[in-house]
MIROZA-733884 format. One line per field, with one value per residue (C-alpha): x, y, z; residue number from 1; residue in three letters. Coordinates in pm, 1 decimal, always signed. Layout:
<recs>
X c(X, ...)
Y c(Y, ...)
Z c(Z, ...)
i c(NUM, ...)
aa c(ALA, ...)
</recs>
This chain:
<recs>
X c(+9899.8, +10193.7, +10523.7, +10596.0, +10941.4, +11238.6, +11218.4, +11633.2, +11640.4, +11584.1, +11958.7, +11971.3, +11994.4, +11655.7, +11531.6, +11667.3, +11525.9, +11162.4, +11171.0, +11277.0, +11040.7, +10747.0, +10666.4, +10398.9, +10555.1, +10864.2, +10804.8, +10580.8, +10882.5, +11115.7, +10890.9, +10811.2, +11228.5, +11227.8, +10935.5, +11033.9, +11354.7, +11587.4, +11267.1, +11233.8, +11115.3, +10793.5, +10714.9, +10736.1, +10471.2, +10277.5, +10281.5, +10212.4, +9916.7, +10098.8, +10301.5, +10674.5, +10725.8, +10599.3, +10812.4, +11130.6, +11146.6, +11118.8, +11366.5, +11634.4, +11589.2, +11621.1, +11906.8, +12094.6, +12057.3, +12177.2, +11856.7, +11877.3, +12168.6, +12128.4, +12184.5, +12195.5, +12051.7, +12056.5, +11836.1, +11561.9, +11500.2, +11627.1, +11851.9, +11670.4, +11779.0, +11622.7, +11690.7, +11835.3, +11740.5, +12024.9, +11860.7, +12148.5, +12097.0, +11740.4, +11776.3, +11973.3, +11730.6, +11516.8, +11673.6, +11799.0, +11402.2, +11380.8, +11639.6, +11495.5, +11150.2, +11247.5, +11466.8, +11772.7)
Y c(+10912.7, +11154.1, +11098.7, +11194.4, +11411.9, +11242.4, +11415.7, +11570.5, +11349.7, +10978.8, +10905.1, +10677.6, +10371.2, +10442.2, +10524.2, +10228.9, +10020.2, +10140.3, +10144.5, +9790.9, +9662.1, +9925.7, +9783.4, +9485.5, +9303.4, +9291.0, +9170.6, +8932.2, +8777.7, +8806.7, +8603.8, +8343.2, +8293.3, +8249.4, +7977.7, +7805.6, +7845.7, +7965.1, +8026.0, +8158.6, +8450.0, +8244.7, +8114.5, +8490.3, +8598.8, +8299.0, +8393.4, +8785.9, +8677.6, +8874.6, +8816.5, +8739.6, +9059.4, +9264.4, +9036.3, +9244.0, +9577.5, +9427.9, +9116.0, +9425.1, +9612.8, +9342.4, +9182.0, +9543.9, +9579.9, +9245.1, +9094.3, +8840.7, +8685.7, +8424.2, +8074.1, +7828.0, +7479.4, +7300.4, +6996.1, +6911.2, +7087.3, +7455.3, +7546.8, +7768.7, +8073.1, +8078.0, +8377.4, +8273.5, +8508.0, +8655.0, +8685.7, +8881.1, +9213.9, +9104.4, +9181.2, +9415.0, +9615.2, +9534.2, +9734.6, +10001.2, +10072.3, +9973.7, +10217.2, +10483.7, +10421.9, +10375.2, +10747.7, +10553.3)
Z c(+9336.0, +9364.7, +9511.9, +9851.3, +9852.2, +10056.5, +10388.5, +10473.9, +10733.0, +10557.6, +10454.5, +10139.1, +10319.9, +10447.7, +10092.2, +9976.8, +10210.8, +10155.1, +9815.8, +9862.6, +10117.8, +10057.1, +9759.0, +9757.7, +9423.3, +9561.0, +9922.8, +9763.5, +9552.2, +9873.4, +10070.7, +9762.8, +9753.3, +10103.6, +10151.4, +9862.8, +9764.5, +9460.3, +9208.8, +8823.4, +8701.3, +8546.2, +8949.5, +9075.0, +8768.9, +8883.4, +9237.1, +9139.1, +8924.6, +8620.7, +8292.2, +8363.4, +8158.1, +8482.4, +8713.9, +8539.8, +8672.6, +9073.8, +8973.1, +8844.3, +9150.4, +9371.6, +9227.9, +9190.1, +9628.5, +9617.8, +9783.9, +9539.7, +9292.8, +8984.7, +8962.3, +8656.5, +8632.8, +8335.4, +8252.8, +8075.7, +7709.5, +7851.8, +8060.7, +8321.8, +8546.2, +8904.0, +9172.7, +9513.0, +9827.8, +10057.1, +10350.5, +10547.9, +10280.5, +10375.3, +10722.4, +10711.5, +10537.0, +10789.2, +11043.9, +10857.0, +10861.8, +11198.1, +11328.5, +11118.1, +11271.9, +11623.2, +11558.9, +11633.4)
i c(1, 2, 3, 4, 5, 6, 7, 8, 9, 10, 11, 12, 13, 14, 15, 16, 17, 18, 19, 20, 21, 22, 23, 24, 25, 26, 27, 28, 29, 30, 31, 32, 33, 34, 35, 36, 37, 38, 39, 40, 41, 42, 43, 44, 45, 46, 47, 48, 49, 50, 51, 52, 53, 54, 55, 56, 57, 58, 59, 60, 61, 62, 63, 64, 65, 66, 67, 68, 69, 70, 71, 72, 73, 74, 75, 76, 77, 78, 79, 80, 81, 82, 83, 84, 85, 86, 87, 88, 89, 90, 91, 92, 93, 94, 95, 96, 97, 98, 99, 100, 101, 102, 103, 104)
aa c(UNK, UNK, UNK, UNK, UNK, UNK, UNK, UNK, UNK, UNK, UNK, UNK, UNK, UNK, UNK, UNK, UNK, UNK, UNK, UNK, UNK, UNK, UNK, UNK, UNK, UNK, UNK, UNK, UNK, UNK, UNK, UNK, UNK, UNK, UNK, UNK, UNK, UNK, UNK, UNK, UNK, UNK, UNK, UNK, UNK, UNK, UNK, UNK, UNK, UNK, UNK, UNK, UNK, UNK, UNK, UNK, UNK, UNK, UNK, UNK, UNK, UNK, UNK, UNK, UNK, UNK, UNK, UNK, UNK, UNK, UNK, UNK, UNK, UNK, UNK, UNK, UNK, UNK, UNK, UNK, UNK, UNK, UNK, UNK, UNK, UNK, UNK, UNK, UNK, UNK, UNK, UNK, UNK, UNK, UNK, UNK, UNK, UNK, UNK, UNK, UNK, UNK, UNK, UNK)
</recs>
């Protein structure tokens, strides 16, 4: 499928935001965070139906918009890291698309 060009008039907010929430893998790991709390890498490939390995790319992203940050929990024979959700970049996101969409 080819890429659509950025039209003058999205700023890059509004690219930001819809490469954020247009894509299915990573709404799908927003929404997991948010039902079920801070979550690893191994529960989003679970939850995706893929290899953790594919969970990578969408975990960078959203952790570079600050969507989602690390935490550390140690027990049992590793210590694991799990992703929390910051669901006031998520909002915000959420009407930067809005505004864009409603031409405000």
């Amino acid at each position: 499928m080819p890429r659509l060009t950025i039209p003058p008039s999205m700023s890059p907010e509004v690219s930001q935001a819809h490469t954020i929430l247009g894509n299915r893998a990573r709404t799908t790991i927003i929404r997991f965070i948010a039902i079920n709390g801070p979550s690893s890498v191994d529960e989003f490939a679970r939850e995706l139906n893929v290899r953790r390995e594919a969970t990578y790319p969408h975990r960078d992203v959203l952790e570079e918009a600050g969507i989602i940050s690390a935490t550390f929990r140690q027990g049992g024979v590793h210590n694991a890291t799990y992703w929390r959700l910051h669901t006031d970049k998520v909002k915000a996101l959420q009407k930067v698309l809005i505004d864009y969409i409603d031409a405000n």
